[in-house]
N, CA, C and O of each residue as an XYZ file, in Angstrom:
792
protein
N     -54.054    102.818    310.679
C     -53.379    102.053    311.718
C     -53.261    100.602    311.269
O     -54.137    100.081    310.579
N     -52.197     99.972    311.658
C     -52.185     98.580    311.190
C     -52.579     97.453    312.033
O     -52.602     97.625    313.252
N     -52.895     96.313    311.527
C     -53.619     95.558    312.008
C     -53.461     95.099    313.401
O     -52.242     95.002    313.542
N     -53.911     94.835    314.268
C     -53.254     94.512    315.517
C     -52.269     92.915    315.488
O     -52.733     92.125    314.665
N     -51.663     92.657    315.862
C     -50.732     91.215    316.102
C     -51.318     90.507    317.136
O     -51.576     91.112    318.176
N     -51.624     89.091    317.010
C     -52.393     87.967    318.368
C     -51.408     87.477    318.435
O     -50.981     86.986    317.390
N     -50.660     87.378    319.544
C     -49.592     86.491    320.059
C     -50.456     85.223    320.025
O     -51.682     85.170    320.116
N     -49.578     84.202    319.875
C     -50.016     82.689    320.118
C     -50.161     82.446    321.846
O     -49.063     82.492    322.402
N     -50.820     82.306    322.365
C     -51.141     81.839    323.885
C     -50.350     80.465    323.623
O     -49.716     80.088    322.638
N     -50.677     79.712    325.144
C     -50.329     78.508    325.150
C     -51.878     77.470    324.634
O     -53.037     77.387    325.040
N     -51.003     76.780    323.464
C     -51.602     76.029    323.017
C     -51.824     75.888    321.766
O     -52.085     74.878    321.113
N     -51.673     77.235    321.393
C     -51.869     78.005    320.031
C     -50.785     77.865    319.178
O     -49.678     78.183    319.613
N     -50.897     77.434    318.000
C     -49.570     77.600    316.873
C     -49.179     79.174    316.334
O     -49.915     80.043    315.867
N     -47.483     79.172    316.635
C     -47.040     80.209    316.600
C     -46.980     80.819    314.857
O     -46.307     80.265    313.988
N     -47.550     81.637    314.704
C     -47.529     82.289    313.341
C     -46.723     83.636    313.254
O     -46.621     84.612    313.998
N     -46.250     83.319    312.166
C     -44.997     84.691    311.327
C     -45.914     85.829    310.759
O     -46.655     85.921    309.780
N     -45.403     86.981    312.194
C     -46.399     88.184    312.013
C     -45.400     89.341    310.743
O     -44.913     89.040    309.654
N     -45.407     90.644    311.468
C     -44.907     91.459    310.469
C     -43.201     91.510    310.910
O     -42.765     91.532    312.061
N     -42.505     91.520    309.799
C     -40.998     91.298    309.151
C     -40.476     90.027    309.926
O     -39.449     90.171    310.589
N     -41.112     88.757    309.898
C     -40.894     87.782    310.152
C     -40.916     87.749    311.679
O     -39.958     87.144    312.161
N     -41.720     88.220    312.482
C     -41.655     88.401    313.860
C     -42.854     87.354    314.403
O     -44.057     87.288    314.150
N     -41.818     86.442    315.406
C     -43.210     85.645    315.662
C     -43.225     85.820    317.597
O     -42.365     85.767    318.476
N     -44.751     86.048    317.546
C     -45.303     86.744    319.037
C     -45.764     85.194    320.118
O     -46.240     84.143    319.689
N     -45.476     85.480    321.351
C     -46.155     84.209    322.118
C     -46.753     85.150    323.345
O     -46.389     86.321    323.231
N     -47.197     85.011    323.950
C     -47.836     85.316    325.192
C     -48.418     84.456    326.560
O     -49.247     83.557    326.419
N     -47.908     84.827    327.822
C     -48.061     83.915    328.944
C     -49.041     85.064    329.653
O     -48.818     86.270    329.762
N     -50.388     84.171    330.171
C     -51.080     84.665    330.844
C     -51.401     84.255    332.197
O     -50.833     83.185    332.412
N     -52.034     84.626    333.152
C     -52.035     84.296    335.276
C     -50.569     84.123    335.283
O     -50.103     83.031    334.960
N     -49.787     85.118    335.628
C     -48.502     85.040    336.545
C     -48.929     85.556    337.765
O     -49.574     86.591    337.932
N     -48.431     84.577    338.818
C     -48.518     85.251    339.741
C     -48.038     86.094    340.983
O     -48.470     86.688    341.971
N     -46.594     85.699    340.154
C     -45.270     86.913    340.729
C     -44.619     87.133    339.669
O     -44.925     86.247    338.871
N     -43.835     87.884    339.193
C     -42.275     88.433    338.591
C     -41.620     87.047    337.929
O     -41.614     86.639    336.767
N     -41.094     86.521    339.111
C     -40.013     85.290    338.671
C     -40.993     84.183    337.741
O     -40.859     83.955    336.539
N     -41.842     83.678    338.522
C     -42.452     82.498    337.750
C     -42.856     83.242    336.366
O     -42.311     82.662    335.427
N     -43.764     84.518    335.882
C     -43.934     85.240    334.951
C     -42.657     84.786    333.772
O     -42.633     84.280    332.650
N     -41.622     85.320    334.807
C     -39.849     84.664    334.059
C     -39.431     83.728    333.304
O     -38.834     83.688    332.228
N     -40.002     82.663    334.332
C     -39.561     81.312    334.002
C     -40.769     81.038    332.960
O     -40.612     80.284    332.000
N     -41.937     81.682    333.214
C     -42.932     80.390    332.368
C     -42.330     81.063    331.212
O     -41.805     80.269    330.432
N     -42.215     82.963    330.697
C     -42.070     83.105    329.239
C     -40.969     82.506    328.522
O     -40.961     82.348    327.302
N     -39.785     82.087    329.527
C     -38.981     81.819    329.375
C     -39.079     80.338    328.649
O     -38.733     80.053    327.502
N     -39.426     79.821    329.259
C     -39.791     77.898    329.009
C     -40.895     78.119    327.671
O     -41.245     77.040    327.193
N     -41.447     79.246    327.048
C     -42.504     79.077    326.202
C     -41.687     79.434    324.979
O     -41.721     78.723    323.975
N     -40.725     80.872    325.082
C     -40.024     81.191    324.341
C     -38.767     79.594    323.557
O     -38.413     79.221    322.438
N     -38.585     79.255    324.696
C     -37.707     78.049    324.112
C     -38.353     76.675    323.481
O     -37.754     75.952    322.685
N     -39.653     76.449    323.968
C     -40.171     75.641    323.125
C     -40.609     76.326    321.514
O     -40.672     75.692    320.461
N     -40.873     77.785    321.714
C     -41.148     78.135    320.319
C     -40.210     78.130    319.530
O     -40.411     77.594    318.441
N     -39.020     78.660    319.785
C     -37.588     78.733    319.309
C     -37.219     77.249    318.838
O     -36.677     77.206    317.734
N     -37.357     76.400    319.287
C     -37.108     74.552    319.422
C     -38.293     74.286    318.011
O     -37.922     73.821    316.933
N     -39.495     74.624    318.263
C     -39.787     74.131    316.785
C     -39.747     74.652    315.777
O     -39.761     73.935    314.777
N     -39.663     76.542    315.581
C     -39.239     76.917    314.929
C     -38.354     76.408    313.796
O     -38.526     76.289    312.583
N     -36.929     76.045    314.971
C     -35.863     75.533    314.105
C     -35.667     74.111    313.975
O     -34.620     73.717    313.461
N     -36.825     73.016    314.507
C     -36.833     72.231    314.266
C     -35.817     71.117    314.871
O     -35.752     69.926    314.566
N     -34.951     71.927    315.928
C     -34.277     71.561    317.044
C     -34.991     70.889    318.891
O     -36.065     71.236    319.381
N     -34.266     70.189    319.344
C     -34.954     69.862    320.743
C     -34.721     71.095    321.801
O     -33.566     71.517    321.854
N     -35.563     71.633    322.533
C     -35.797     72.835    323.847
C     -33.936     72.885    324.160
O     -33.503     74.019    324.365
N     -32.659     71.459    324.205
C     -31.718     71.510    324.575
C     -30.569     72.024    323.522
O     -29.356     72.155    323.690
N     -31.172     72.201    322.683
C     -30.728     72.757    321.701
C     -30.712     74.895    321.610
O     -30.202     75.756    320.893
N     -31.388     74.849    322.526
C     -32.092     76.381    322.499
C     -31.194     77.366    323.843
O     -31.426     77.160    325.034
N     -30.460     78.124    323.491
C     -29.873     79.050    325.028
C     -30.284     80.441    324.853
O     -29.918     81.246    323.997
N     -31.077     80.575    325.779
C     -31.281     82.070    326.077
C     -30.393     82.921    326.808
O     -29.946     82.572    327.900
N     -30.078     84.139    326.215
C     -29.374     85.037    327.178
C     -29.853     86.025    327.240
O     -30.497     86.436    326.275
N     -29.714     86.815    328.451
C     -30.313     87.853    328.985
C     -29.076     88.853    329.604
O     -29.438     89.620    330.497
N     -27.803     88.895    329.239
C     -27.103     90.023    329.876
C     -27.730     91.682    330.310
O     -28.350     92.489    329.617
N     -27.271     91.757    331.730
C     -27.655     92.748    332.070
C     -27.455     94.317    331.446
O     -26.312     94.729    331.247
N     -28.686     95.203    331.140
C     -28.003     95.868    330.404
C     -28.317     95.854    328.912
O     -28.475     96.961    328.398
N     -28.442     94.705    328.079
C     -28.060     94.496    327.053
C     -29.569     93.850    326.122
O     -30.238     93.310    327.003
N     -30.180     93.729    325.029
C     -31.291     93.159    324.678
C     -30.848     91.747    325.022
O     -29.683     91.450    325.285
N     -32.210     90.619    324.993
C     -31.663     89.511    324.805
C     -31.660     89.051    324.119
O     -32.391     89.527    323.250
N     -30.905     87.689    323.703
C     -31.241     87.008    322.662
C     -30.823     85.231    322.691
O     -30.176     84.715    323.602
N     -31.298     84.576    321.619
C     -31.207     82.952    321.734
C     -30.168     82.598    321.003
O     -29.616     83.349    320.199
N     -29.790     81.257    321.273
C     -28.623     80.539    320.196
C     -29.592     79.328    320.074
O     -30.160     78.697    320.966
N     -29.621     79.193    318.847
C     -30.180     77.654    318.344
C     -28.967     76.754    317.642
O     -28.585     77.170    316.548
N     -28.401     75.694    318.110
C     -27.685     74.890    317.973
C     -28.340     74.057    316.874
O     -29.021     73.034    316.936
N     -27.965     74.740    315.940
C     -28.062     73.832    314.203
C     -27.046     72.821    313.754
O     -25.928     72.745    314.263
N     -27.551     71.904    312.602
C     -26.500     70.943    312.146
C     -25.002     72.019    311.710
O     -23.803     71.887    311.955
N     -25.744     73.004    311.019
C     -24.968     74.462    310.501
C     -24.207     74.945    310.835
O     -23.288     75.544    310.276
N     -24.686     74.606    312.730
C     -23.595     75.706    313.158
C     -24.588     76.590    314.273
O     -25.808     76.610    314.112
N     -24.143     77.075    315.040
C     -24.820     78.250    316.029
C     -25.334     79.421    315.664
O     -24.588     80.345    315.341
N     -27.033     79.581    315.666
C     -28.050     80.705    314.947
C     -28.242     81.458    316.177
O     -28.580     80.957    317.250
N     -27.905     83.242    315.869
C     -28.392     83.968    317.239
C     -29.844     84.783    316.623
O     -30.159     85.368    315.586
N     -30.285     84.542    317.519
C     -31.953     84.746    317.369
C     -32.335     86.171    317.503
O     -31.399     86.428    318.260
N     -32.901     87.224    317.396
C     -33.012     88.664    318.558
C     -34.512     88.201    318.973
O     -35.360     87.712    318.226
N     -34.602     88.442    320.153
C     -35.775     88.428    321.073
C     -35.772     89.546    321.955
O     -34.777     90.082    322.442
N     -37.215     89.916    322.157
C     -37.838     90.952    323.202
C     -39.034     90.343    324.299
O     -40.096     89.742    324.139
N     -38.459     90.711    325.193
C     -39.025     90.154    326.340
C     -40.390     90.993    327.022
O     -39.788     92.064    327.093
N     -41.508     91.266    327.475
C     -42.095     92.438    328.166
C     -42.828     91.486    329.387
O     -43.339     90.439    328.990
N     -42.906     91.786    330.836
C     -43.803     91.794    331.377
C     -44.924     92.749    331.960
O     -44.506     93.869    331.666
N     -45.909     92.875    332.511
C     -46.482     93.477    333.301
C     -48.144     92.987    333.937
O     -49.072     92.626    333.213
N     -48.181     93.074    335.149
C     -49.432     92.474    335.808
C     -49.246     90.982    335.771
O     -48.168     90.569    336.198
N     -49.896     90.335    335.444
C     -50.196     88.651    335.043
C     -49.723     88.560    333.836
O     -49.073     87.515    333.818
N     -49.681     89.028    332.885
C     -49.199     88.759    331.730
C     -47.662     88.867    331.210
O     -46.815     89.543    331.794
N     -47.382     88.002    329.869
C     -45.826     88.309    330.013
C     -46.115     88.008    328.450
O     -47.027     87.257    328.104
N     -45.046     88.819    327.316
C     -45.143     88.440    326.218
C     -43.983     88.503    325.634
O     -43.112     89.211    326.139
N     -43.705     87.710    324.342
C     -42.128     87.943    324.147
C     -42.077     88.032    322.316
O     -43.087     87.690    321.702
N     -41.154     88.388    321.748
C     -41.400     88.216    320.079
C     -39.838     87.699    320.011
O     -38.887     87.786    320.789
N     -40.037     87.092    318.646
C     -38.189     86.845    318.330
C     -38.173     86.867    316.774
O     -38.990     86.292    316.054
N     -37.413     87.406    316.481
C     -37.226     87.495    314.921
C     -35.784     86.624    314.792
O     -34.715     86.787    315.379
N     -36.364     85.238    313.379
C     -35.394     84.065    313.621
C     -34.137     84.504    312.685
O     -33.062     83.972    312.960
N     -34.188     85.775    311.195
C     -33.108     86.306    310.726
C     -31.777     86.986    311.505
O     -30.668     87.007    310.970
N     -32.022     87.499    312.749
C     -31.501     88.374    314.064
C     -31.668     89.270    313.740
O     -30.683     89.967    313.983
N     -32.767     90.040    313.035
C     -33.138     91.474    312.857
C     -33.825     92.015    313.984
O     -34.797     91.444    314.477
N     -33.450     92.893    314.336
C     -33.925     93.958    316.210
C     -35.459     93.680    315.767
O     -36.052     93.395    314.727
N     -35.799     93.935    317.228
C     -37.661     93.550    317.264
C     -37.282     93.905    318.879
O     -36.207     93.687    319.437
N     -38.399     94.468    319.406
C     -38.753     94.998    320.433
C     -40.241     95.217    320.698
O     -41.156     95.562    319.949
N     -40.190     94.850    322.253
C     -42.110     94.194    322.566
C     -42.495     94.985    323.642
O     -41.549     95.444    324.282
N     -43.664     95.291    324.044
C     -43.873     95.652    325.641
C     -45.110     95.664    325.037
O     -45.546     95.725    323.888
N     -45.998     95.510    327.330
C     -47.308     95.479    327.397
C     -47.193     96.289    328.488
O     -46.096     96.469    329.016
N     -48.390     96.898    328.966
C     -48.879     97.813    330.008
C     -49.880     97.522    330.357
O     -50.867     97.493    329.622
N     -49.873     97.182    331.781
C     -50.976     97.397    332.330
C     -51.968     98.264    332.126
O     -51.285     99.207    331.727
N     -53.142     98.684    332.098
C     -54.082     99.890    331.735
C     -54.166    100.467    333.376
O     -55.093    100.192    334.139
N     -53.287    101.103    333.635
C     -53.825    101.656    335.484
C     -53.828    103.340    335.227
O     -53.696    104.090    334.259
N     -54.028    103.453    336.491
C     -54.422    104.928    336.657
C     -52.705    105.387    336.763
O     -51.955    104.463    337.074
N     -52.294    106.269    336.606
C     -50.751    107.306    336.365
C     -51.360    108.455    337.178
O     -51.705    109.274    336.327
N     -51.626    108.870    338.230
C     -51.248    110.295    338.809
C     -50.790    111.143    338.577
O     -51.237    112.263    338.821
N     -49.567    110.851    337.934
C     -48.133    111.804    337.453
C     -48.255    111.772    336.263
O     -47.198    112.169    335.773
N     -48.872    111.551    335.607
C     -49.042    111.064    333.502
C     -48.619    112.119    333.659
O     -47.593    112.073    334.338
N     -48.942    113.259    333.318
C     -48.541    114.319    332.712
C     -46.934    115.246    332.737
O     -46.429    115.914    331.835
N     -46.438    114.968    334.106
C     -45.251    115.404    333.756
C     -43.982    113.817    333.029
O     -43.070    113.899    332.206
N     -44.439    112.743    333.696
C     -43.976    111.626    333.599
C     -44.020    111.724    331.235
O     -43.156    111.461    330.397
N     -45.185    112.121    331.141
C     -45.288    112.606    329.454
C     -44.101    112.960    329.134
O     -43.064    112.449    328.711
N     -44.624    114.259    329.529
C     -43.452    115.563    329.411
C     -42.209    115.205    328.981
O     -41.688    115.287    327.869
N     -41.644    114.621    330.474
C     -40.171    114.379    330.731
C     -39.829    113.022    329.735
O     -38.853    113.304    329.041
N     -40.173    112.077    329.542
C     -40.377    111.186    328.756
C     -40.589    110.592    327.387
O     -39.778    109.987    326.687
N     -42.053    110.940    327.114
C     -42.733    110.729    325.941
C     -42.061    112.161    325.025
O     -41.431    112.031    323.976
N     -42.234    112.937    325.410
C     -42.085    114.517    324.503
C     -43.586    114.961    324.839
O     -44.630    114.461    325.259
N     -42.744    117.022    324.119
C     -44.493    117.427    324.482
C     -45.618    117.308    323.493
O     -46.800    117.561    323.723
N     -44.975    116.794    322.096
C     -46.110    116.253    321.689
C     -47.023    115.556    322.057
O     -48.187    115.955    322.105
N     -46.611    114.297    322.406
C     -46.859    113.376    323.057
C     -47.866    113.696    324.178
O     -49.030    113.317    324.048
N     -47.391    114.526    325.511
C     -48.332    114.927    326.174
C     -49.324    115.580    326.288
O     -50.252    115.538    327.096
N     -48.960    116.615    324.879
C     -50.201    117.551    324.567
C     -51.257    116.977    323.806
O     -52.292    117.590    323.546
N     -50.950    115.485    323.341
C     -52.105    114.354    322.655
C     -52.639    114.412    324.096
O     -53.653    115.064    324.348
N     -51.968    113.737    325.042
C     -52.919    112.935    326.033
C     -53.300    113.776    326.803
O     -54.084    113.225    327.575
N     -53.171    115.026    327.087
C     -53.413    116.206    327.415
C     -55.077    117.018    326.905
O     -55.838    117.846    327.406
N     -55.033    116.312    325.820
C     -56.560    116.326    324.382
C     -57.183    115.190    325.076
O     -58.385    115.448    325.141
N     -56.983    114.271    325.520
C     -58.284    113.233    325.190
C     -58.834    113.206    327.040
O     -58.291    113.303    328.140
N     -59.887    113.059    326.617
C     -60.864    112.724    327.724
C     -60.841    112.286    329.199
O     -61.791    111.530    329.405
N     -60.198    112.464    330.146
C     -60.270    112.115    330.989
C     -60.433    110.416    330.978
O     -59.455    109.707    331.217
N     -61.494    109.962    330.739
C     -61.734    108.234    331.181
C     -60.731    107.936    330.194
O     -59.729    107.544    330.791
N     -60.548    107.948    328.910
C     -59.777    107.755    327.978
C     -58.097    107.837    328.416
O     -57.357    106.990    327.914
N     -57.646    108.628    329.138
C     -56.201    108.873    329.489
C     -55.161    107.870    329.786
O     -53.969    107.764    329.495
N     -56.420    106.826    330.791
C     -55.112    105.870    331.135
C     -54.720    104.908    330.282
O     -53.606    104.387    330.221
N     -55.647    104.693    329.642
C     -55.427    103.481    328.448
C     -54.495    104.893    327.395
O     -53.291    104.775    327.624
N     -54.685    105.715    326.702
C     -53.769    106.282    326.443
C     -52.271    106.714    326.284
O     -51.544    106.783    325.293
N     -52.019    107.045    327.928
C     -50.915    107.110    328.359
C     -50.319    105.465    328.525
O     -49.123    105.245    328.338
N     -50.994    104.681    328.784
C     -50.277    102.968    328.217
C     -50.108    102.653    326.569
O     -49.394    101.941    325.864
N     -50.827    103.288    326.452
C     -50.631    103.003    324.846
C     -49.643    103.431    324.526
O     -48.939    102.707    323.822
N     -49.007    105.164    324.994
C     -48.029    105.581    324.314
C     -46.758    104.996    324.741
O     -45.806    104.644    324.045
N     -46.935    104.947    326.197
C     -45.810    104.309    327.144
C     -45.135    103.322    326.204
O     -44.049    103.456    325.640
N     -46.169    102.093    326.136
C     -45.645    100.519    325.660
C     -45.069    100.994    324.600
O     -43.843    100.904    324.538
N     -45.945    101.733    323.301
C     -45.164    101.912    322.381
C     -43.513    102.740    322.331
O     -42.743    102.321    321.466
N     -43.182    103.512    322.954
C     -42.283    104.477    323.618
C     -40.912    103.183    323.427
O     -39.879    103.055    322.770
N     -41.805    102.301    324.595
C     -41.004    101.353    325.384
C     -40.936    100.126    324.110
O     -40.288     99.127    324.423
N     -41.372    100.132    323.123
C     -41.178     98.565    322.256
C     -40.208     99.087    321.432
O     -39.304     98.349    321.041
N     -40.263    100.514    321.030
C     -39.506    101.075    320.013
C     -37.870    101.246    320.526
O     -36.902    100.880    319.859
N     -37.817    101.824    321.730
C     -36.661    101.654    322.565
C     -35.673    100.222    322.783
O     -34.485    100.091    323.079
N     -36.775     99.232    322.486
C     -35.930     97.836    323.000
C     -35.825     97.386    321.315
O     -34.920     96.625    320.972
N     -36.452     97.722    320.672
C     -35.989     97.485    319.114
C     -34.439     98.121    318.365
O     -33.544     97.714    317.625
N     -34.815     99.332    319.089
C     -33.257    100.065    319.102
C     -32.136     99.882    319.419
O     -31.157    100.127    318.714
N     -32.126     99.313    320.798
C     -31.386     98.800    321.479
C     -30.987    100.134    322.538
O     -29.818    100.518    322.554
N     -31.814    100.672    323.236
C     -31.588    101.699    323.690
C     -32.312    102.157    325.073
O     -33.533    102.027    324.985
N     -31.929    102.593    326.160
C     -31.963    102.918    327.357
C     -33.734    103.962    327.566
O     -34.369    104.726    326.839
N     -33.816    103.701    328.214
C     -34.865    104.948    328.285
C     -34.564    106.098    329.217
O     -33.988    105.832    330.272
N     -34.764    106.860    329.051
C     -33.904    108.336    328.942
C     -35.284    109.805    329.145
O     -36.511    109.798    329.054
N     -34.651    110.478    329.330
C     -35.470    111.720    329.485
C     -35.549    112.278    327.917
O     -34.507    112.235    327.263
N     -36.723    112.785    327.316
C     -37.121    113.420    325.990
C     -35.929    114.397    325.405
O     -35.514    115.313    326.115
N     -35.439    114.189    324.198
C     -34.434    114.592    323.635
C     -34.956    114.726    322.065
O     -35.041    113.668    321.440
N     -35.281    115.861    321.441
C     -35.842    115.778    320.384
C     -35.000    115.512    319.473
O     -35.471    115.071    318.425
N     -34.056    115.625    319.534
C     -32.959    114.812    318.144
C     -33.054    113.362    318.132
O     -32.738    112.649    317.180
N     -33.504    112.977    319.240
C     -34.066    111.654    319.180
C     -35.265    110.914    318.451
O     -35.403    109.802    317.940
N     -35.800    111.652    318.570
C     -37.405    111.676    317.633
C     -36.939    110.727    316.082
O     -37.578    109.713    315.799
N     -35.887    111.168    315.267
C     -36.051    110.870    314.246
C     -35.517    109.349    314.825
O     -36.339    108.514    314.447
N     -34.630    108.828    315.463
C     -33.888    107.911    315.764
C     -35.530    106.773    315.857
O     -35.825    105.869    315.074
N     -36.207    107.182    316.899
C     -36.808    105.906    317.228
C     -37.845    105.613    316.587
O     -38.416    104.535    316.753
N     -38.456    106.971    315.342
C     -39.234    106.638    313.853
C     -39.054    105.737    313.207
O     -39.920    105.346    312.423
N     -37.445    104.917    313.389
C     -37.027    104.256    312.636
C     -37.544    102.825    312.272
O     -37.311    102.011    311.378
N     -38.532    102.902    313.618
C     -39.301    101.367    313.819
C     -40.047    101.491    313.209
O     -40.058    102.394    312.373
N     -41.171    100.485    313.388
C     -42.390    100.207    312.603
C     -43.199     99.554    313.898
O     -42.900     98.438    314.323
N     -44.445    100.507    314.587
C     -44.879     99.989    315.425
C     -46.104     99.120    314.811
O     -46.621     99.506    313.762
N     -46.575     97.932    315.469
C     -48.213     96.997    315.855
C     -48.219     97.187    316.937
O     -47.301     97.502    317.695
N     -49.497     96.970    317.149
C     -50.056     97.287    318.239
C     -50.555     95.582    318.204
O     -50.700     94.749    317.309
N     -50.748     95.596    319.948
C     -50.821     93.966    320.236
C     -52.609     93.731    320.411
O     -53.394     94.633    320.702
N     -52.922     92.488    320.186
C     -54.708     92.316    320.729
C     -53.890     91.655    321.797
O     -53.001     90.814    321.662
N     -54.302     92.127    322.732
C     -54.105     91.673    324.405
C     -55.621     91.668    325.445
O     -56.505     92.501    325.244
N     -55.710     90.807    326.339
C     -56.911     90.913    326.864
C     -57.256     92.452    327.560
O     -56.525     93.394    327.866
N     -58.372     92.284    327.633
C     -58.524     93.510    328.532
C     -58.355     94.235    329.203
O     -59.146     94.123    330.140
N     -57.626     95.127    329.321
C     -57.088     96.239    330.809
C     -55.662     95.786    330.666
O     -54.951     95.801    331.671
N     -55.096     95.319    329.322
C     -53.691     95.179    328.785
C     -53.234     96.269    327.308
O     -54.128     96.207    326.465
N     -52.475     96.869    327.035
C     -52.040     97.579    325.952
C     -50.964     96.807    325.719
O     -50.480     96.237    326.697
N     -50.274     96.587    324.246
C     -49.112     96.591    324.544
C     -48.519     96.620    322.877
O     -49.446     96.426    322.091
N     -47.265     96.809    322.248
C     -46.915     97.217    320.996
C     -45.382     96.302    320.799
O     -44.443     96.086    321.566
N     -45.627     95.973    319.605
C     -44.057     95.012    318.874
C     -44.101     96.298    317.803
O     -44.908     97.085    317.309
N     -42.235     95.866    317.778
C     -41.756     97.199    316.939
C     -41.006     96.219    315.996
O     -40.846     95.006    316.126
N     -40.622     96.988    315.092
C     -39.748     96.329    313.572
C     -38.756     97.423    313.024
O     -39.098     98.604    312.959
N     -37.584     97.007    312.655
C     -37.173     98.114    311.961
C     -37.647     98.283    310.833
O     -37.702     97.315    310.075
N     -38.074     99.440    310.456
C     -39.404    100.153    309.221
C     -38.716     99.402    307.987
O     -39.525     99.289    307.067
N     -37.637     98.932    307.736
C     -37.413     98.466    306.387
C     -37.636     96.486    306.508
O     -37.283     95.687    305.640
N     -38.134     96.238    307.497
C     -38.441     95.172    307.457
C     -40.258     94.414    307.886
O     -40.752     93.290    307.973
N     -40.613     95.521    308.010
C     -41.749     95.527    308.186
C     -42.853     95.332    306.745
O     -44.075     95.334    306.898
C-alpha cells in the first residue's frame, strides 16, 4: 500500500505529493456553506502562491455537473488548473494538480451504514462487498468508508457520475492511482491520479 498523503492544514506549507498533486485540508466546519467558502478561500490562497500570483489573480469554477477547476492569470497568459473538491462532517479537503492533469479527492466520515451491504452491491461491485462482507463487524464501517471515498476519488478523477456497478467499468476506473489520505480520526478519505502520472 502506498504511503498515506498529509494535506497541509491551515498554517502548514503546501507540499507536491504524488504526480504533482498538492493536498490542503479545512478542519471545524460548521455547516455545508461556510465548509464552502473556507475550502474555497484556502484553495485560492494555495493556488496564488503556487503560481506566485495575488488570491485576485486566481478564479475558481465549479459548473454544475462538471469537475472543477481554477484559472491563474499569468504574465503568460491564462493557466487552467484541475482541482477536486471533497467535503464531509467538519472537514473539507481539496487537491489541484497545477499541469491540468485529472486528480480527484474525497473524505468520509467513519459512521455506521445500515444499508452497507446492498448500498456495496449496487455500487461498489460484488467484489467489493464480498471484502466487506469478510471483515469483522467493528471493522465494517471504517471499511465501507474506505471503499466508498476511494470509489468516490477515482470517479471525480475520471470525470464521471456515480452510477450503479457495471463491470465493464472496472477496467475504466483502474485507471487511477489511488493514496489514501492521513486524516484525523473517525475521517477516511483517498486522492486519485491518473496511473501514468503517479
Amino acid at each position: 500500500m502506498d504511503a498515506p498523503v498529509t494535506p497541509a492544514w491551515p498554517g502548514d506549507p503546501v507540499h507536491e505529493g504524488p504526480g504533482g498533486v498538492r493536498v490542503i485540508g479545512v478542519p471545524g466546519q460548521p455547516d455545508r456553506e461556510t465548509a464552502r467558502l473556507r475550502i474555497r478561500a484556502a484553495l485560492a490562497a494555495a493556488l496564488a502562491a503556487h503560481c506566485g500570483v495575488g488570491p485576485d489573480r486566481i478564479g475558481l469554477r465549479s459548473p454544475e455537473g462538471a469537475a472543477p477547476w481554477a484559472t491563474a492569470a499569468l504574465d503568460g497568459g491564462e493557466r487552467r488548473i484541475a482541482l477536486a473538491i471533497s467535503h464531509d462532517g467538519e472537514l473539507s479537503v481539496a487537491a489541484f494538480r497545477a499541469d491540468g492533469g485529472a486528480v480527484g479527492i474525497d473524505v468520509s466520515q467513519v459512521v455506521p451504514v445500515p444499508d452497507w451491504e446492498p448500498v456495496a452491491r449496487d455500487y461498489l461491485g460484488p467484489a467489493v462487498a464480498a471484502q466487506l462482507a469478510a471483515l469483522p463487524f467493528a471493522a465494517r464501517d471504517a471499511g465501507f468508508a474506505r471503499a466508498w471515498s476511494e470509489h468516490e476519488a477515482r470517479l471525480k478523477c475520471l470525470g464521471l457520475q456515480l452510477d450503479e456497478w457495471r463491470a465493464e467499468r472496472a477496467p475504466v476506473l483502474q485507471a487511477c492511482r489511488c493514496f489514501p489520505l492521513a486524516l484525523p480520526a473517525g475521517y477516511v478519505g483517498y486522492l486519485a491520479v491518473a496511473a501514468d502520472a503517479a
